[in-house]
Each structure stands twice: as structure tokens, then as C-alpha cells.
C-alpha positions in Angstrom: 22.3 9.7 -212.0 18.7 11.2 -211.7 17.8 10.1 -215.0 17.9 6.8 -216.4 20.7 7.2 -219.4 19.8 5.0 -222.6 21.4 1.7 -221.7 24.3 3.8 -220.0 25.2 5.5 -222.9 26.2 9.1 -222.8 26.7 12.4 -225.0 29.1 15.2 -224.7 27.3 17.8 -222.6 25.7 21.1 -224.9 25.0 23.0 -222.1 28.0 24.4 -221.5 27.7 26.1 -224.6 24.8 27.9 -223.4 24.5 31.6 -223.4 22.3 34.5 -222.7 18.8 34.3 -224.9 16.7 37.0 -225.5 12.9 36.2 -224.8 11.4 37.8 -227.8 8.2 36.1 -229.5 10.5 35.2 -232.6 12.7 32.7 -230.3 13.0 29.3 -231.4 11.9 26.2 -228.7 15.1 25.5 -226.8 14.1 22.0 -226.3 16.2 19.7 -223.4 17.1 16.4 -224.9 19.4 13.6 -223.4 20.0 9.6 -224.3 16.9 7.3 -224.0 15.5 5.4 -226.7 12.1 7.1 -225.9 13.8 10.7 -227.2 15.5 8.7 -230.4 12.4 10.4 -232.0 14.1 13.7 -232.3 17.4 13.0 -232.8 16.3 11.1 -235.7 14.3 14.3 -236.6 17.5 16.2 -236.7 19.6 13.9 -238.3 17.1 13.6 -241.4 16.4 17.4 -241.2 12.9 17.3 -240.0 13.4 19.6 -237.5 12.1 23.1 -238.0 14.2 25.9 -237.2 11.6 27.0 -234.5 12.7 24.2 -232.6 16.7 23.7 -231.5 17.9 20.6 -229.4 20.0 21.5 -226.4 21.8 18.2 -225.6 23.2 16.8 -222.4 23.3 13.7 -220.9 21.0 13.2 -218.3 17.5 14.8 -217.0 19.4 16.3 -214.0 20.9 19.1 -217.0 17.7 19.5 -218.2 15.7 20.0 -215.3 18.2 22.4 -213.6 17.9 24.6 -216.9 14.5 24.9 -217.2 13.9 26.0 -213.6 16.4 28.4 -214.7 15.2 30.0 -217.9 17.8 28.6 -220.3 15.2 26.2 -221.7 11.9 26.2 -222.7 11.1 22.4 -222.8 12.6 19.1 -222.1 12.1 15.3 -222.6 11.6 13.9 -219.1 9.8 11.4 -217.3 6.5 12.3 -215.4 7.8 12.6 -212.3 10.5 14.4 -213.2 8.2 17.1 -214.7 6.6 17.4 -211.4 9.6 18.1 -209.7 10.8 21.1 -212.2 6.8 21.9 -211.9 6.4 22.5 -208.0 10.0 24.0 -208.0 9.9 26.1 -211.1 8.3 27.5 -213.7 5.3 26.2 -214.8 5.0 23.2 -217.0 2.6 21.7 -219.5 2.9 18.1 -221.1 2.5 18.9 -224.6 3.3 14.5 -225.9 3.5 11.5 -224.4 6.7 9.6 -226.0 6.9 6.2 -224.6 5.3 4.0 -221.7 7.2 1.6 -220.1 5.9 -2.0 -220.5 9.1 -3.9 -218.5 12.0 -1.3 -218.9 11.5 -0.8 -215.0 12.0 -3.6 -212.8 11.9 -4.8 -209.4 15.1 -7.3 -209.0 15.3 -9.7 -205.6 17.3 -12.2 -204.0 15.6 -15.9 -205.6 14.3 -16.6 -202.0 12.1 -13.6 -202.2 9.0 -15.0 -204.2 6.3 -12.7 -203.6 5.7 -8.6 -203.1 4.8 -10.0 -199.5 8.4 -10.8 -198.6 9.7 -8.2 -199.1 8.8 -6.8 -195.6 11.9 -6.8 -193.4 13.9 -6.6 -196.3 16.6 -3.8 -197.6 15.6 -2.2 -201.1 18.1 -0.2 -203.2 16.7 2.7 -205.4 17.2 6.1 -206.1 14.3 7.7 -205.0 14.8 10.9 -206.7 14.4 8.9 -210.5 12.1 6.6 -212.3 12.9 3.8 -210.2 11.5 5.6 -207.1 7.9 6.2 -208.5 8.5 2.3 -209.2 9.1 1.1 -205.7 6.9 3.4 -204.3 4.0 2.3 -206.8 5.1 -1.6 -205.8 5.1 -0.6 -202.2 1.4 0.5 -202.3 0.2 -2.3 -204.4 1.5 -4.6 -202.2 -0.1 -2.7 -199.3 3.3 -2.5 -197.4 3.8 0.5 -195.1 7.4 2.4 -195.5 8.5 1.5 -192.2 7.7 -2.1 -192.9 11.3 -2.1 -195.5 14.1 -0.4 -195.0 14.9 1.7 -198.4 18.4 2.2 -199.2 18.5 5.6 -201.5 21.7 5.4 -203.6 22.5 6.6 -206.9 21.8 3.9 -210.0 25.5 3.4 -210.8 25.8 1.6 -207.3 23.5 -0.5 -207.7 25.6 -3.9 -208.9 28.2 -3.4 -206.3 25.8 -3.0 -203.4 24.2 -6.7 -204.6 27.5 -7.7 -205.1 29.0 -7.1 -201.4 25.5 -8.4 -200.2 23.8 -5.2 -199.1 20.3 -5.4 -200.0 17.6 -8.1 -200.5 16.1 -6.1 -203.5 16.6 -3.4 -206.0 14.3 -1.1 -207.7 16.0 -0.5 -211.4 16.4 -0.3 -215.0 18.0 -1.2 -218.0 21.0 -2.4 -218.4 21.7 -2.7 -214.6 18.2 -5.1 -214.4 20.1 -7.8 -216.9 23.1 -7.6 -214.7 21.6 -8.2 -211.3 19.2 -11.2 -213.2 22.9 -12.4 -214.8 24.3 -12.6 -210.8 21.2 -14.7 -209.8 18.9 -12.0 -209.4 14.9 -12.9 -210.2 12.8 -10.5 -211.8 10.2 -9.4 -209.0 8.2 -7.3 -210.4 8.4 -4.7 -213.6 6.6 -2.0 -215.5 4.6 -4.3 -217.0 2.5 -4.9 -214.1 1.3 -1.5 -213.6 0.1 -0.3 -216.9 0.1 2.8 -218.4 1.9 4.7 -215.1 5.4 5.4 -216.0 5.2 7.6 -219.1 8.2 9.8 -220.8 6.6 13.0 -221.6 7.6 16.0 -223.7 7.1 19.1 -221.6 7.3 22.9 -222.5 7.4 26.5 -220.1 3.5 27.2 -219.9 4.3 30.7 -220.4 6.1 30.1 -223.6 3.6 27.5 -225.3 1.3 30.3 -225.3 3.8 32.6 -226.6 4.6 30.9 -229.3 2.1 28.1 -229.7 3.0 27.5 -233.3 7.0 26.3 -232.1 5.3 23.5 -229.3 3.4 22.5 -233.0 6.6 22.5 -234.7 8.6 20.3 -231.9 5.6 17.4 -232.1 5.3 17.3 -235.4 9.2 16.7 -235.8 8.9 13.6 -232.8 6.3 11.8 -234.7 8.0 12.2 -238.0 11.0 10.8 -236.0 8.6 7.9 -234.5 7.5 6.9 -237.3 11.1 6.3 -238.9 11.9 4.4 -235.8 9.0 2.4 -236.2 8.8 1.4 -239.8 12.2 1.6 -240.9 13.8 -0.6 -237.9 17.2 -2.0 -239.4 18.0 1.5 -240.6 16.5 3.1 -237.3 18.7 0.5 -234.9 21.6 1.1 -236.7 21.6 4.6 -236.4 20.7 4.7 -232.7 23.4 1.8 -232.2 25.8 4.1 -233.5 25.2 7.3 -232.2 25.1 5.5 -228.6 27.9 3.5 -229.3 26.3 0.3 -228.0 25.3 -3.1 -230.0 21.7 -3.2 -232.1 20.9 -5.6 -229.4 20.7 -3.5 -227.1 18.8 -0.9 -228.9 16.1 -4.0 -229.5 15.7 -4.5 -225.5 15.2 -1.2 -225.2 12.9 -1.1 -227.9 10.8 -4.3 -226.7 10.8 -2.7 -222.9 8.6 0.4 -224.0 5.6 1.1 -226.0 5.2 4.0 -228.7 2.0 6.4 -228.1 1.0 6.8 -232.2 -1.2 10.2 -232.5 -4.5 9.0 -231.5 -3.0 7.3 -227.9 -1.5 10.5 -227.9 -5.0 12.6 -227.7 -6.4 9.6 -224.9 -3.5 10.1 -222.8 -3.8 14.0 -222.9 -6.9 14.5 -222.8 -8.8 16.7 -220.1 -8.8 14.4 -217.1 -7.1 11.7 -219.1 -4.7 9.3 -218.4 -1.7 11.4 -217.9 -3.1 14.1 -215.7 -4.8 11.3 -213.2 -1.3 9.1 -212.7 -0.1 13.1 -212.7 -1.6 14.0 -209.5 -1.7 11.1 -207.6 2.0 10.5 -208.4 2.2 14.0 -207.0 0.5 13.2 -203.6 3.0 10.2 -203.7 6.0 12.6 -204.1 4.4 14.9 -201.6 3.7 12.1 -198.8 7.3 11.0 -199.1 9.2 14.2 -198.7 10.5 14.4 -202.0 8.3 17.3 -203.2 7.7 20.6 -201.6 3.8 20.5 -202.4 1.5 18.6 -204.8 0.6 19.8 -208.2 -2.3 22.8 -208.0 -2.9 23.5 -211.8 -6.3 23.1 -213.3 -4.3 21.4 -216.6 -1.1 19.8 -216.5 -1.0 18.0 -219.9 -3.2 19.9 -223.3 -3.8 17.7 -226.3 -3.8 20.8 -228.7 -0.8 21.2 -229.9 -1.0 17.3 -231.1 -0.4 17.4 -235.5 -4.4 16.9 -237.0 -2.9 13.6 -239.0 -0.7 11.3 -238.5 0.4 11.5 -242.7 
């Protein structure tokens, strides 16, 4: 799973539906979505009919569908994290972050054995993680805090939905994670470590576009943001009716969708503008994310684009 899915949930795959598309200037935004509550923005959007018809939703249900489309040509955009947007980026076509939908504040988390109480014991010790999602840029964030070389842990790369049964036979000291497997591990006498929390502002979900195409057709980019902040602010200020909705598409509790809620933060419009701005917040944990990626083998090259995030197509108001 090289996504995070929302609390485990998934959707039937729309990408198999997917055909030839011409590339004329009047084609609409054929936007990547998959389950997180970060993206609930838009599939509100589209359930109230706030999406313009410049913009289409091509569902799946994980980033892996996503990003293999857009290096493709079949999209033109997709909701992914920031790493992930470097990968397609140094593979594939050329990307742009165009919105900045949530920041984790806790939904990432470091889970260890209770006799593990500091970053400092960790050395000697086996970490789980897959170090092709999220939860890699998280270990590998904690690792450098913590001024621990690689070779000082031995890292244990396995797919998320392996994670509880390694704890469970006793594999691993430690495990880099998320949401709901995080409340699992804690529930088998886990202790929270470390989380997102602690290192502000540096895990972002990010909507991204095909450069090419956002100068195309500028005014569909436009369209797209201006349907995820009429969908954030329905999520926002109309909770019950927003949890219930999510809870049901996702078929999970409203619970649920409050920890999820609580474990991120919304960028409103003006955050929006900071984060994108020309050397701003998202280009700087950008490019030295990308160095990180680079150093470990799990990028071809680092990013070598003057701009990788543009604050103009951002709505003027936030009405």
C-alpha cells in the first residue's frame, strides 16, 4: 500500500474505466482522487455539485493508481502527499503544487516497544516502515532529528498492511505508521514514540497538476481549487452533516472520521498563499525532502525546477 488509505477504507477502482483522451485545450482537469480525509474536500464538492465541469474526479483507491497514471498521461492532476509528488516529479512529467490540503499534526506516528523511552534507543533496534509512503519521509525525518546514522538501526521495509502481524510475532522494536494501524499497535502495548506533531508543518497533502497542462488551461487548475475550498469549508463548519457523510461513504464509524479529523490540520486560503509562496514553506521541506529521497536510494535525482508549488491559481476570497 504506497498510500496511506483513509482509516483503511477503500473505493471501487475508476480507472479501469479509463480510455483514450484527446489533449485539446477544451479538456476538462482529470483530477486523481483516492480515500483520505484530507481529499473529503472534493468528494464533498461532488456530492453537493460544486464541481465545475472543467474539473472530473478519476477515483481509485490508493496513490499508487494515481501516480502510475499521471506519469502516464491519463491524468492531469492528483491528490497526493509531498513526497509522493516528487517521486511522479523526477520520474515523469512535470509537476506543480497548485494547494496544500492538510498537514499532519499526529496522524503519523512512531510506535515502540514500552522499554524504548527515548529517540536514542532506538539504535540497535529493528524499525518497520514502508519506505516508499508517508511513513518513510517520517522515519527518515525522526532518524535525522535524532542524529542516528542508517546503519545505526536496521530498517525493515514492508508494506503497511503487515505491520500488526510483524509486532505481533515479535519482529521489530519499532514501527513507523499511521492511522488506524497506530491505535492497534498502542491497543497491543505499543507507546507512542514520536508523531507528526513534533515536526511541524513537514508532512503536507498537496493537490498537484501536469505543469504543462496548468498553463494550458489555467482557468480548470482555478476551477479544481475553488471546488476543494468550497468542500473544506462544508467539512469545517457543517461537522455532524460533514462526518456523517464521510462515515458513510467510507463505511467506517463517525468516530473514526473525528480521529482523523483531530490528527490533521486544514490550510484555510490565506495558509494556503504562506505555504506556496515563492520559497515558502512547501517548496523548502520540498527540496530537502528531495535530497532525503535522493540520499536514500529511493529517488533517481533531486528536484531541479526553479518552482515547484505557484500560489496563483489560489481563489482571491475565501466567500
Amino acid at each position: 500500500m504506497h498510500r496511506r488509505h483513509f482509516l483503511g477504507a477503500s473505493l471501487a477502482a475508476g480507472f479501469a474505466a479509463l480510455g483514450l483522451r484527446g489533449c485539446g485545450a477544451s479538456s476538462p482537469l482529470r483530477f486523481g482522487i483516492h480515500p483520505w480525509i484530507g481529499y473529503e474536500s472534493l468528494y464533498l464538492a461532488e456530492e453537493f455539485g460544486w464541481l465545475p465541469a472543467l474539473v472530473e474526479l478519476v477515483k481509485g483507491s490508493s496513490a499508487l493508481d494515481s501516480m502510475e497514471l499521471l506519469k502516464s498521461g491519463q491524468l492531469d492532476g492528483a491528490a497526493l502527499t509531498l513526497d509522493e509528488a516528487i517521486r511522479v516529479h523526477v520520474e515523469g512529467p512535470e509537476l506543480l503544487v497548485v494547494g496544500v490540503t492538510d498537514v499532519s499534526v499526529g496522524a503519523d506516528v512512531l510506535v515502540a516497544k514500552s522499554e524504548i523511552e527515548s529517540l536514542d534507543q532506538l539504535r540497535g533496534k529493528r524499525i518497520a516502515v514502508e519506505l516508499a509512503g508517508v511513513s518513510g519521509t517520517l522515519l527518515l525525518n525522526i532518524l535525522d532529528q535524532a542524529s542516528i546514522e542508517r546503519d545505526e538501526v536496521t530498517i525493515v521495509d514492508a508494506p503497511a498492511d503487515t505491520h500488526v502481524g510483524l509486532w505481533k510475532r515479535g519482529e521489530v522494536d519499532a514501527i513507523a505508521c499511521y492511522e488506524p494501524t497506530a491505535s492497534i499497535l498502542l491497543g497491543l502495548g505499543g507507546e507512542r514514540l514520536f508523531d507528526s506533531s513534533q515536526l511541524p508543518e513537514t508532512i503536507f497533502d498537496v493537490l498537484v497538476v501536469n505543469r504543462k497542462f496548468a498553463e494550458r488551461v489555467p482557468e480548470a487548475v482555478r476551477a479544481l481549487l475553488e471546488a476543494h475550498f468550497s468542500g473544506l469549508r462544508h467539512l469545517v463548519r457543517n461537522q455532524y452533516d460533514s462526518i456523517y457523510r464521510v462515515a458513510t461513504r467510507q463505511g467506517i464509524s463517525p468516530r473514526e472520521v473525528r480521529l482523523a479529523q483531530a490528527s490533521v490540520m486544514f490550510p484555510d486560503l490565506a495558509s494556503n498563499r504562506r505555504y506556496l509562496a515563492k520559497n515558502g514553506r512547501v517548496e523548502q521541506v520540498a527540496r530537502s525532502l528531495s535530497r532525503m529521497l535522493a540520499r536514500e536510494g529511493l529517488v533517481p535525482r533531486t528536484l531541479k525546477v526553479e518552482r515547484f508549488s505557484d500560489s496563483q491559481f489560489l481563489p482571491r476570497s475565501a466567500a
